[in-house]
C-alpha beads as a LAMMPS data file, in Angstrom:
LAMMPS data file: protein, C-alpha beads

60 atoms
59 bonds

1 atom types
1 bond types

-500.0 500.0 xlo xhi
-500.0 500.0 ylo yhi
-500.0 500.0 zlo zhi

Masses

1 110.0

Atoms # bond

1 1 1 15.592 17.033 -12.371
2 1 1 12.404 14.501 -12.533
3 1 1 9.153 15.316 -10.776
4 1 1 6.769 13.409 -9.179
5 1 1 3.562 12.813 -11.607
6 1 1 1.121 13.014 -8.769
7 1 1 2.632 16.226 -7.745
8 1 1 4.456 17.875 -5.271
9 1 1 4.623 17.100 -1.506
10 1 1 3.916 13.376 -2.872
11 1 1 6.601 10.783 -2.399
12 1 1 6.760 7.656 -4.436
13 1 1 7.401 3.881 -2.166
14 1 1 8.178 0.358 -3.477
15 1 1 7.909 -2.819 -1.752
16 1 1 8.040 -6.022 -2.213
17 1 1 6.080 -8.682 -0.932
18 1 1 4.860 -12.542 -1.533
19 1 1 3.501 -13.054 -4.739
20 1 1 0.268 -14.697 -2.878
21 1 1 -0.231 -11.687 -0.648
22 1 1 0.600 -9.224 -3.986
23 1 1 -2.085 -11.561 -5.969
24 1 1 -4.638 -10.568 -2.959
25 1 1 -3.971 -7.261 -3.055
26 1 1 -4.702 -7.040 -7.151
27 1 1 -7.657 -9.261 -6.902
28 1 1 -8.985 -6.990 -4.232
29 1 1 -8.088 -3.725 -6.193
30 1 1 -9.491 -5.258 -8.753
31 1 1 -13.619 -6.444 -7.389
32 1 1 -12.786 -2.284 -6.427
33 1 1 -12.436 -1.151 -9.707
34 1 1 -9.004 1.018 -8.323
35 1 1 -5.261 0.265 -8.884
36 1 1 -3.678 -1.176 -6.580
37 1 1 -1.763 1.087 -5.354
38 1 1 -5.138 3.166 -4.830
39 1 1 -6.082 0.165 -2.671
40 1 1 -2.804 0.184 -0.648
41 1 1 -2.971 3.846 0.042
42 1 1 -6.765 3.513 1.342
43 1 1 -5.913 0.482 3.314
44 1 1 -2.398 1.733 4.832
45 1 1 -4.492 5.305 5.383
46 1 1 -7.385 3.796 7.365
47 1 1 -5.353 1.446 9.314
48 1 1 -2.581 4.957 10.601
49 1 1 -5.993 6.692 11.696
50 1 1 -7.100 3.976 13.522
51 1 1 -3.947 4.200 15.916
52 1 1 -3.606 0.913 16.725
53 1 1 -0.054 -0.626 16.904
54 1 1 1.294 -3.125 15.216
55 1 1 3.551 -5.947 16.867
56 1 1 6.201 -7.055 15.026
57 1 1 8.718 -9.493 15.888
58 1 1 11.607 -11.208 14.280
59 1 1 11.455 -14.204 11.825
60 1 1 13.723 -16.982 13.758

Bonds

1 1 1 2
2 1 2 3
3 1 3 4
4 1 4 5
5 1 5 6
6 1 6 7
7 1 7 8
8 1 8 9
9 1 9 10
10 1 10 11
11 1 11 12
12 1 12 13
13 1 13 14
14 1 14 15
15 1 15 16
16 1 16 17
17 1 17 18
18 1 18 19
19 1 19 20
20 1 20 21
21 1 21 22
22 1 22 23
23 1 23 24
24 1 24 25
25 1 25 26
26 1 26 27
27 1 27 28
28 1 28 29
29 1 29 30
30 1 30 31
31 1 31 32
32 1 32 33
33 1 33 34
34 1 34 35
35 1 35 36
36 1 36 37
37 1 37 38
38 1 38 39
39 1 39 40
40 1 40 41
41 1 41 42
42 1 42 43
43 1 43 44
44 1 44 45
45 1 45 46
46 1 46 47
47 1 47 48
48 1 48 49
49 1 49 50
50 1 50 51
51 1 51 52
52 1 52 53
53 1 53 54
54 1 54 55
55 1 55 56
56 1 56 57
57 1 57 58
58 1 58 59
59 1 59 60
């Protein structure tokens, strides 16, 4: 049975995305100094306590 590395009550998440909009999110991790998935937590973090909703519709 494999654990998580970060430890437990941690859950690991992939996505995928654009490679333009994954390309902004290293370059911006990067001028940070952090991974980027340091960057996505902070980001994805500070936008859920902010409450605000997002509208999403679909692609047609």
């Amino acid at each position: 049975m494999a654990t998580n590395p970060i430890g437990k009550g941690t859950k690991t998440i992939g996505i995928n995305m654009a490679e333009k909009m994954a390309a902004e999110l290293e370059q911006r991790a990067s001028s940070m100094h952090i991974s980027k998935s340091k960057y996505c937590k902070i980001v994805l973090g500070e936008w859920m306590k902010s409450g605000k909703k997002l509208s999403l519709s679909e692609k047609k």
